[in-house]
VMD Tcl script that draws the C-alpha trace (Angstrom):
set ca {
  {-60.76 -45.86 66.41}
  {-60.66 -49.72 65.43}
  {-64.08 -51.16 66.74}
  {-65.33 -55.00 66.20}
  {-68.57 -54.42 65.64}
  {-69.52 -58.27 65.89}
  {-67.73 -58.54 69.61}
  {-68.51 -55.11 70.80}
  {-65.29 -54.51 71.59}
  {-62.75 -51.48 70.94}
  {-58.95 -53.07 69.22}
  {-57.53 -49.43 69.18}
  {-56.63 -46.79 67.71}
  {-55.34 -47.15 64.04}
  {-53.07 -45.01 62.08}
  {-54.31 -45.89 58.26}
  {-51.42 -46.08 56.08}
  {-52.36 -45.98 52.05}
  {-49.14 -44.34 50.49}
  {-46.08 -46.36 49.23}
  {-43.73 -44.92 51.90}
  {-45.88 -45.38 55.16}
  {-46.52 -48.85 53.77}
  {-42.99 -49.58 52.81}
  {-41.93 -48.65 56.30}
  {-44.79 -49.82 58.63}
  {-43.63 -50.66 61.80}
  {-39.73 -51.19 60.90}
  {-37.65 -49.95 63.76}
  {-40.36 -49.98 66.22}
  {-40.01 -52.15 69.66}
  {-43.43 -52.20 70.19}
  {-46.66 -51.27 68.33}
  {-48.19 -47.80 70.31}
  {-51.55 -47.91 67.81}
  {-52.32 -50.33 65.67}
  {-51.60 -49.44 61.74}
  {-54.04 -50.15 58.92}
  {-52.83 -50.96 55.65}
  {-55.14 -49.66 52.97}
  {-54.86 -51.48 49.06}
  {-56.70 -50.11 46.00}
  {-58.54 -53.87 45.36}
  {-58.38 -56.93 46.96}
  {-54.68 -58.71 46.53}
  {-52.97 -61.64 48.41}
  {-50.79 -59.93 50.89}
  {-47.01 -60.59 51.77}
  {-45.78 -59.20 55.01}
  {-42.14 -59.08 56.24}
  {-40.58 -57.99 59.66}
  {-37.61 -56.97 58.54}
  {-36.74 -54.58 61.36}
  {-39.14 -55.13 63.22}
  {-37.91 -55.63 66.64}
  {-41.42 -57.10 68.20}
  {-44.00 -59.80 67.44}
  {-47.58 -58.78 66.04}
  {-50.87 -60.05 65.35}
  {-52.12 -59.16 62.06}
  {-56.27 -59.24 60.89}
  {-56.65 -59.03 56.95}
  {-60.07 -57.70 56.17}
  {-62.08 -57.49 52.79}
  {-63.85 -54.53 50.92}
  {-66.74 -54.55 53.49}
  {-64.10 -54.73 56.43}
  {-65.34 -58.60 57.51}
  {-62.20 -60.61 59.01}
  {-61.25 -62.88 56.27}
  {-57.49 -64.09 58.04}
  {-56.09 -63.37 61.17}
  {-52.21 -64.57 62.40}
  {-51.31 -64.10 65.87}
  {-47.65 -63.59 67.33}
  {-46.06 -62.60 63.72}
  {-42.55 -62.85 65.23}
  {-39.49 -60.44 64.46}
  {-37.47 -61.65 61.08}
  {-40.03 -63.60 59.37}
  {-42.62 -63.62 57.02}
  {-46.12 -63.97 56.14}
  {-48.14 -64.75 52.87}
  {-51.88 -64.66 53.08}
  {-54.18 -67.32 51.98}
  {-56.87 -65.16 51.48}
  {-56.85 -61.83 49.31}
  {-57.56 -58.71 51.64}
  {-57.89 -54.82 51.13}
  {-57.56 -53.78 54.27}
  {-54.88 -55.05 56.73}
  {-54.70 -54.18 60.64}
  {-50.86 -54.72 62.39}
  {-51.71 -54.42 65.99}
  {-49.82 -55.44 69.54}
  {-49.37 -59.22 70.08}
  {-52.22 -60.74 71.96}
  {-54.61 -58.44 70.20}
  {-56.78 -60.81 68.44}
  {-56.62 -62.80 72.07}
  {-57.67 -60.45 73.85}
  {-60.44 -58.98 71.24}
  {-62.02 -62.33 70.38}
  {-61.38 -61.40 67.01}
  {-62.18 -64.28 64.32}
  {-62.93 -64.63 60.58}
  {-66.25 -63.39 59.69}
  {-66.14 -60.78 62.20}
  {-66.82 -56.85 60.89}
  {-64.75 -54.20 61.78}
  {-64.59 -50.96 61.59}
  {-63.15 -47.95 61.48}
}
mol new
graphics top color blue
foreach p $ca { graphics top sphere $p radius 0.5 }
foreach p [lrange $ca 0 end-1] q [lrange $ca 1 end] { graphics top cylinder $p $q radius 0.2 }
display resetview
């Protein structure tokens, strides 16, 4: 379970993800996004997302070592790519019109 603790409010269920081949593959293939996927990283590192093969848009939240929002990018569309300005640890790939719907803004914790 993905909980903001600063809303209240439940973002999902999460599938954490912290081996080479579940993050190599993420959501590639998928047409939609079932339960959001955490992306786990040893230390924080500026993060570089593609969606190569991914046939639907996402929002994605990049959180740091205490799980606090420190990005967010909404509607991450099929095909392109994404390069953080902030380093994260943790990072959450979850249905388009998540972070809408959630309220979900920098500084916010999270957890799960």
């Amino acid at each position: 379970m993905i909980l903001n603790l600063t809303k209240n409010i439940r973002i999902g269920e999460g599938v954490i993800l912290s081996d080479i081949i579940g993050k190599a593959k993420g959501l590639m293939f998928c047409n939609r996004v079932e339960n959001p996927l955490i992306f786990a990283f040893g230390k924080e590192t500026y993060i570089n997302l593609h969606m190569v093969f991914v046939f639907c848009a996402i929002d994605v939240i990049l959180l740091d070592s205490n799980k606090t929002v420190v990005e967010t990018r909404e509607s991450l569309k099929p095909f392109h790519f994404f390069s953080s300005r902030k380093k994260a640890r943790y990072v959450i790939e979850a249905e388009e019109g998540t972070i809408r719907k959630t309220g979900t803004e920098k500084g916010d914790k999270i957890k799960f």
